[in-house]
C-alpha positions as CSV (number, residue, x, y, z in Angstrom):
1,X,21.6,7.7,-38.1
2,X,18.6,7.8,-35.9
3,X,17.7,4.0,-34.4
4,X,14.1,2.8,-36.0
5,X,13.6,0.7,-32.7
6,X,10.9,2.4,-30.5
7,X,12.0,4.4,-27.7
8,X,11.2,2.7,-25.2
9,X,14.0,-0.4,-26.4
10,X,16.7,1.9,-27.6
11,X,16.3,4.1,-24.2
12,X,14.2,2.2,-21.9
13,X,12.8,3.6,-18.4
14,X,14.7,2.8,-15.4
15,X,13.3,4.4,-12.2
16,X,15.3,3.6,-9.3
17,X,12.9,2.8,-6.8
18,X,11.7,0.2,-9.7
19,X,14.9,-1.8,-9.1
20,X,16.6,-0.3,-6.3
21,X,17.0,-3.2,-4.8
22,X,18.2,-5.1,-7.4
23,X,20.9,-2.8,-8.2
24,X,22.5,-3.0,-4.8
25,X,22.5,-6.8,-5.3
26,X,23.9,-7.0,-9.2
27,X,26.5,-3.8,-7.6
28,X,28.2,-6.3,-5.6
29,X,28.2,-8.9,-8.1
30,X,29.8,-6.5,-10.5
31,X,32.5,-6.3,-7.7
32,X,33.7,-9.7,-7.4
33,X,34.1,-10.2,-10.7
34,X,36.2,-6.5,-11.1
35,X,37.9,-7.8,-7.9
36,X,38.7,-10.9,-9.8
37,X,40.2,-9.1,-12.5
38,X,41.8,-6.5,-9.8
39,X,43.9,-9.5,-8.4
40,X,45.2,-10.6,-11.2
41,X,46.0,-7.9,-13.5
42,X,49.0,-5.7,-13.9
43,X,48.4,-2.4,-12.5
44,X,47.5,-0.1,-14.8
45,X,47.5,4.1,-14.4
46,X,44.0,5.2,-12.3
47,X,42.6,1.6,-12.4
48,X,42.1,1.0,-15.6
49,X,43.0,-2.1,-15.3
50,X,40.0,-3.1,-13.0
51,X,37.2,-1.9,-15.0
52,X,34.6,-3.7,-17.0
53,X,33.4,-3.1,-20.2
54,X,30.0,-3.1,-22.3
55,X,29.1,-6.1,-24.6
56,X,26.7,-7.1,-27.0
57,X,24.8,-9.2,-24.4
58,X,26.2,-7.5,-21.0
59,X,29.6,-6.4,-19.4
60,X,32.7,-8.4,-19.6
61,X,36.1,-8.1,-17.6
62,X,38.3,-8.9,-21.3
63,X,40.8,-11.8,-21.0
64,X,42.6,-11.7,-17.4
65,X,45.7,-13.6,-16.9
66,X,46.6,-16.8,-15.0
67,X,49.9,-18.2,-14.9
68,X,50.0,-19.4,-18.7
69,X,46.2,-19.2,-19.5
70,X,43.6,-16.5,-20.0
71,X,39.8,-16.9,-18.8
72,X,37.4,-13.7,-18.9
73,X,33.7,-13.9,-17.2
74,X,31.1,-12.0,-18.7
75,X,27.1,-10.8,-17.2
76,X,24.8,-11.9,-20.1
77,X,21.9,-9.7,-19.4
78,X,20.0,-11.4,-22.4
79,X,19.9,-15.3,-21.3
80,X,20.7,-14.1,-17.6
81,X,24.3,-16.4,-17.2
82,X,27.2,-15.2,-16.0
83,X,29.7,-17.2,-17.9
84,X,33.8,-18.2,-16.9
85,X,35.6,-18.5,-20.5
86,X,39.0,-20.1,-19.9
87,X,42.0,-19.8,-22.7
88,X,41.9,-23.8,-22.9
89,X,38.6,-24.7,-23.6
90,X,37.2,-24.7,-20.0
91,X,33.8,-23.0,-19.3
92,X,31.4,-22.3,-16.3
93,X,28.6,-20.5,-15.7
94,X,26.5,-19.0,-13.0
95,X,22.4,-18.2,-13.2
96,X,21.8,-15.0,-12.9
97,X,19.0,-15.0,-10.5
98,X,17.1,-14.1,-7.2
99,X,19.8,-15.7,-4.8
100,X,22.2,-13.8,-2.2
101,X,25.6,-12.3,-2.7
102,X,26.9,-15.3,-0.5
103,X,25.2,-17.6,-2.9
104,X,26.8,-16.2,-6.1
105,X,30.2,-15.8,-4.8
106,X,30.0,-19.5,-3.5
107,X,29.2,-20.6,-7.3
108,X,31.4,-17.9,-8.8
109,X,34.5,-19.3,-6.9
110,X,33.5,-23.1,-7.5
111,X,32.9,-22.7,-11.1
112,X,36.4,-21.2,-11.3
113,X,37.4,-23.9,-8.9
114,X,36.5,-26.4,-11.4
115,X,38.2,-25.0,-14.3
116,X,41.7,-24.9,-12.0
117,X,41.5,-21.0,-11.4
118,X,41.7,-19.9,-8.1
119,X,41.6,-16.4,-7.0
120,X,41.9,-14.9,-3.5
121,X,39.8,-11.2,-3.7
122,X,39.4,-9.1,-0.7
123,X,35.7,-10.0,0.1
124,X,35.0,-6.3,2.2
125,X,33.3,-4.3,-1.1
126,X,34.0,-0.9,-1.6
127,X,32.4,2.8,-1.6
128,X,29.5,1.5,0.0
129,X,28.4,2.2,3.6
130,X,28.2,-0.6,6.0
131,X,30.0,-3.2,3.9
132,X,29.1,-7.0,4.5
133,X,31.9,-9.3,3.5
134,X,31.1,-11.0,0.3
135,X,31.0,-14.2,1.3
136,X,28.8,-13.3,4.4
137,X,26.1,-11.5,2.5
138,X,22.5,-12.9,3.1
139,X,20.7,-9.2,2.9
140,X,21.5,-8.5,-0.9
141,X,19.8,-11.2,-2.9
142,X,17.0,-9.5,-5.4
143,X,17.5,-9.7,-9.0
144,X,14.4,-8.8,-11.6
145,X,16.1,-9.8,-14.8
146,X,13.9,-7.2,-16.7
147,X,15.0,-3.9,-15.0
148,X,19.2,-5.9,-15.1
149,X,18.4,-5.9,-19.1
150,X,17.0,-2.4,-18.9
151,X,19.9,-1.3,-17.2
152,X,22.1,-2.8,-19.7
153,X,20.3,-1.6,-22.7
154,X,21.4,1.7,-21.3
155,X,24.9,1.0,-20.7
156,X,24.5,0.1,-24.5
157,X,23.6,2.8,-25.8
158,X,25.4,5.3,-23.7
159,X,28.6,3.2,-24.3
160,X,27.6,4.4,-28.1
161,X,27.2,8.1,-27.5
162,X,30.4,8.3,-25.2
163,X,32.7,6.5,-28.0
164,X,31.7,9.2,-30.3
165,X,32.6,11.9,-27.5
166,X,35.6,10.3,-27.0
167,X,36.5,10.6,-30.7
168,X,36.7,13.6,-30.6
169,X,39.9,14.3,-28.4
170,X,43.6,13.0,-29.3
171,X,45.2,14.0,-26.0
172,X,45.6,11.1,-23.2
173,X,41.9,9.5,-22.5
174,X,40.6,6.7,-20.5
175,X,38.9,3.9,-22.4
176,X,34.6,4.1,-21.9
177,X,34.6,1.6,-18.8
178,X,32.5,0.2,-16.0
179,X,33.7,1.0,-12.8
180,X,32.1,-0.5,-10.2
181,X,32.7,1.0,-7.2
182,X,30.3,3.3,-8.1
183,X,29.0,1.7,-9.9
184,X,29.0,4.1,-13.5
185,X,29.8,4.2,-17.6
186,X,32.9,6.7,-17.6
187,X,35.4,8.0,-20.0
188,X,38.0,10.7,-19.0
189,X,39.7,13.7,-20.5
190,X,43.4,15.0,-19.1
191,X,45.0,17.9,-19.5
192,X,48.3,16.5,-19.3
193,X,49.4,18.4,-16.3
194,X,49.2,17.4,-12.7
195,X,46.9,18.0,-10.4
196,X,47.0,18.6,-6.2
197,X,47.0,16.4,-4.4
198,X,43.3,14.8,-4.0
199,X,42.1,15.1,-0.3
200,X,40.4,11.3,-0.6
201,X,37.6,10.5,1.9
202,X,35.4,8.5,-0.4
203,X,33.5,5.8,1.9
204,X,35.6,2.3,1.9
205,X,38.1,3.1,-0.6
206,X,42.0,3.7,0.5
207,X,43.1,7.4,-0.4
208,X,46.0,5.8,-1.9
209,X,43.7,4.5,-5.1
210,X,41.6,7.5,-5.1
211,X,45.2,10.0,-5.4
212,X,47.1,8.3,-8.0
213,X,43.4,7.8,-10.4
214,X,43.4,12.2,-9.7
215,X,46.9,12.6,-10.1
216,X,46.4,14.4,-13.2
217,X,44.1,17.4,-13.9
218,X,40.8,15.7,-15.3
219,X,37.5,16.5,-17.5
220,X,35.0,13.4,-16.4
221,X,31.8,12.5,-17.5
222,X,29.9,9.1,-16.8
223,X,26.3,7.4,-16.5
224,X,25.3,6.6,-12.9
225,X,22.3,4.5,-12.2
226,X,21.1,7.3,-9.1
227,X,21.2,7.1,-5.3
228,X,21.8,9.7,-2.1
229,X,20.9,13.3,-3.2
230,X,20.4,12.2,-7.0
231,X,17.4,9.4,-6.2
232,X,17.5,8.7,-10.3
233,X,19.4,7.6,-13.3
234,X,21.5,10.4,-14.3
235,X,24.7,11.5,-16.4
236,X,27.0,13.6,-14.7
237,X,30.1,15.7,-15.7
238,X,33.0,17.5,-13.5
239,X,36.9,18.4,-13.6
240,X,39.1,17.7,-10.9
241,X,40.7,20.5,-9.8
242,X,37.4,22.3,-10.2
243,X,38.2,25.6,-12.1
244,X,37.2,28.7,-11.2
245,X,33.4,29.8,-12.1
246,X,32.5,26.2,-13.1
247,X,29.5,26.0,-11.1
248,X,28.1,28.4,-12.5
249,X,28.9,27.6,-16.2
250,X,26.3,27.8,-19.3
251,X,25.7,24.0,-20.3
252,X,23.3,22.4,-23.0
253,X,20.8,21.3,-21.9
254,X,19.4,24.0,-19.5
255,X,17.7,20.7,-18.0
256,X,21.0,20.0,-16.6
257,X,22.1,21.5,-13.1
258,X,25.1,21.7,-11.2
259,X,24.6,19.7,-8.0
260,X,26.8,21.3,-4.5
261,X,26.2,17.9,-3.2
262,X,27.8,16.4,-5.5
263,X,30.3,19.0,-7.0
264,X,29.3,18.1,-10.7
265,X,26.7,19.1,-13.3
266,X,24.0,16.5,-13.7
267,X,21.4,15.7,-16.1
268,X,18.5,13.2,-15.5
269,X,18.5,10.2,-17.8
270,X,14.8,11.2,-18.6
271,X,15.9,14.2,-20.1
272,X,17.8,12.4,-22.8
273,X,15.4,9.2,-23.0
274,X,12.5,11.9,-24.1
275,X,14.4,14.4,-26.3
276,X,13.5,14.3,-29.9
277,X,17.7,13.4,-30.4
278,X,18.5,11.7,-27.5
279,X,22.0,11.5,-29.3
280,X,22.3,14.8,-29.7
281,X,21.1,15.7,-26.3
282,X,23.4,13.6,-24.4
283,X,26.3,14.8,-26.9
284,X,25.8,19.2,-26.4
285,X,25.8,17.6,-22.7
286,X,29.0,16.2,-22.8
287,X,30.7,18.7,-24.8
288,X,29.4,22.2,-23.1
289,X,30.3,20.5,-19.9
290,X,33.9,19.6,-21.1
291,X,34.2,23.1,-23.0
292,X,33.7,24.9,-19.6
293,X,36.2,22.6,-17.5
294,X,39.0,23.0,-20.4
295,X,38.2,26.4,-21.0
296,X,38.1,27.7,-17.5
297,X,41.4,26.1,-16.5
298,X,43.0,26.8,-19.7
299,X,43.7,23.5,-21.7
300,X,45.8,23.3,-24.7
301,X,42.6,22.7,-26.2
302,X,44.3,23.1,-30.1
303,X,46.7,19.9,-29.4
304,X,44.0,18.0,-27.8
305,X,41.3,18.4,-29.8
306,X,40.9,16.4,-33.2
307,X,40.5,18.8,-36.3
308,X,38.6,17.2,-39.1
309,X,39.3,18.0,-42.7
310,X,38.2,21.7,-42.8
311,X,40.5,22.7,-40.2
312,X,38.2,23.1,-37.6
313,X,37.8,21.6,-34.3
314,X,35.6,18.8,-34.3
C-alpha cells in the first residue's frame, strides 16, 4: 500500500557531499559496535554473525552473549543515544554527537565497563584506506544528526522493500543486514553450489573472511551510501562467479548501469526516491538483476523460487 507520508520523509535526499563527512565518522562507530558483537559471537557462515540490523529508531547488533548474560547496543537515530541494554537490568548510553572516534570508543568501552562487560576488539578498522586505530582517532569526529536520521530513514525503508524481495526465494538466503565494512543494507541469494575460489584483495580485510563469505555461488544486492567511482547513494546488484554476458544484461530500470569499476549493476538512490512507485522501482531492480545472474549461470530457479497459489513463480 502506497505510504501517505510525503516523499521527502518516506525517501528523503541524501547527497554525499551533504554528509560525507559525517558518514566516515558514524562508519567507524558502526564498527566498534559490529566488532563488539564480532568478539563475542559464535561464528556464523559468511559473517552473519557480525552484522547489524535495522530498527524502529536505528540499527541494533540483537542480544550478544557474555558469559551467563546478554546486553545488545543499539544507534537511536531519533533521540541521537547509542544505548548498552544488559540481560540484568544494567543500561548505558552514549550521545550521539559531534565528538571523535577516540572520544566515542572511550565512552563506549566505559559505559560497558560500568555495567561489568568488558570486551577486547581489534581497534585497526577495516576496508578503509589508511586505517587509524580506534582508540587513536582524532580526524573523524563530524556528526549532523539530520543527514544520520536521513540516512536511517533510508535504511528503513529499503530494509522494507528488500524483506519483500527476499520473500520471494526459499533456497538458502542471508538475513537483510548491515555490514559495516562497507558500510551497506544487504541480503543474499545462493545457488547452493560452490563457487572458485575468491581471489580477495579487498583493502584491510584478511582473504580468509572475504573466501569463506564467497564460498558459495551468490546473487547480491545491497544499499550503499556512495564513495570512489559511485560519489552517491546507490543500490547495487552482482553474482559472484559473474556469469557469462552479465554485463551486458537487460535490467529494469534502464536508469540502472553496469559499473566495470565496480563489476555490478547500479542504480542511483535518486532514481528510486523520484519514481512514481519507488517500491516498485527498487523491486523490477532487484529482480531483473537476480533473473539475469540465475539465469545466466543456470540456477535451479523452480526449487528456489517460491510459487504462490496459482502455480506460478512469484
Amino acid at each position: 500500500m502506497p505510504s501517505t507520508e510525503p516523499r521527502d520523509v518516506t525517501w528523503p535526499s541524501l547527497p554525499l557531499d551533504a554528509w560525507n563527512d559525517t558518514c566516515a565518522t558514524l562508519h567507524l562507530w558502526t564498527q566498534i559496535v559490529g566488532k563488539i558483537r564480532l568478539v563475542q559471537s559464535p561464528p556464523i557462515n559468511h559473517s552473519w554473525h557480525v552484522t547489524l540490523y535495522v530498527t524502529a529508531r536505528g540499527l541494533t547488533t540483537s542480544p550478544i552473549p557474555y558469559e551467563t548474560r546478554t546486553f545488545q547496543i543499539d544507534f537511536d537515530f531519533i533521540s541521537h543515544q547509542l544505548t548498552v541494554q544488559s540481560s540484568d537490568g544494567g543500561a548505558a548510553s552514549v550521545p550521539l554527537e559531534a565528538q571523535s572516534v577516540s572520544v566515542f570508543y572511550r565512552r563506549l568501552m566505559d559505559g560497558m565497563g560500568k555495567l561489568g562487560i568488558h570486551v577486547d576488539i581489534r581497534k585497526r578498522p577495516n576496508e578503509v584506506p589508511d586505517p587509524i586505530p580506534f582508540d587513536r582517532d582524532e580526524v573523524h569526529r563530524a556528526y549532523d544528526c539530520d543527514y544520520a536520521n536521513r540516512f536511517w530513514r533510508i535504511l528503513v525503508q529499503t530494509d522494507r522493500v528488500f524483506k519483500q524481495f527476499r520473500a520471494r526465494f526459499i533456497g538458502k538466503c542471508s538475513p537483510v543486514h548491515f555490514f559495516w565494512g562497507a558500510p551497506d543494507l544487504a541480503v543474499t541469494r545462493f545457488s547452493g553450489r560452490r563457487a572458485p575460489e575468491h581471489p580477495g584483495g579487498i583493502p584491510n580485510l584478511p582473504d580468509r573472511v572475504t573466501r569463506e563469505a564467497y564460498s558459495h555461488e551468490v546473487s547480491s544486492c545491497g544499499f550503499w551510501p556512495g564513495g570512489g567511482p559511485i560519489p552517491y547513494p546507490a543500490f547495487y546488484s552482482y553474482a559472484y562467479p559473474e556469469p557469462s554476458g552479465f554485463s551486458a544484461a537487460a535490467i529494469t530500470p534502464a536508469a540502472a548501469f553496469y559499473s566495470k569499476d565496480l563489476r555490478e549493476f547500479i542504480l542511483a538512490y535518486d532514481v528510486v526516491r523520484e519514481a512514481a512507485v519507488p517500491d516498485e522501482t527498487l523491486l523490477a531492480f532487484l529482480q531483473t538483476t537476480y533473473e539475469a545472474a540465475a539465469n545466466l549461470a543456470q540456477w535451479d530457479r523452480q526449487s528456489l523460487e517460491r510459487i504462490d497459489q496459482a502455480g506460478s513463480a512469484v
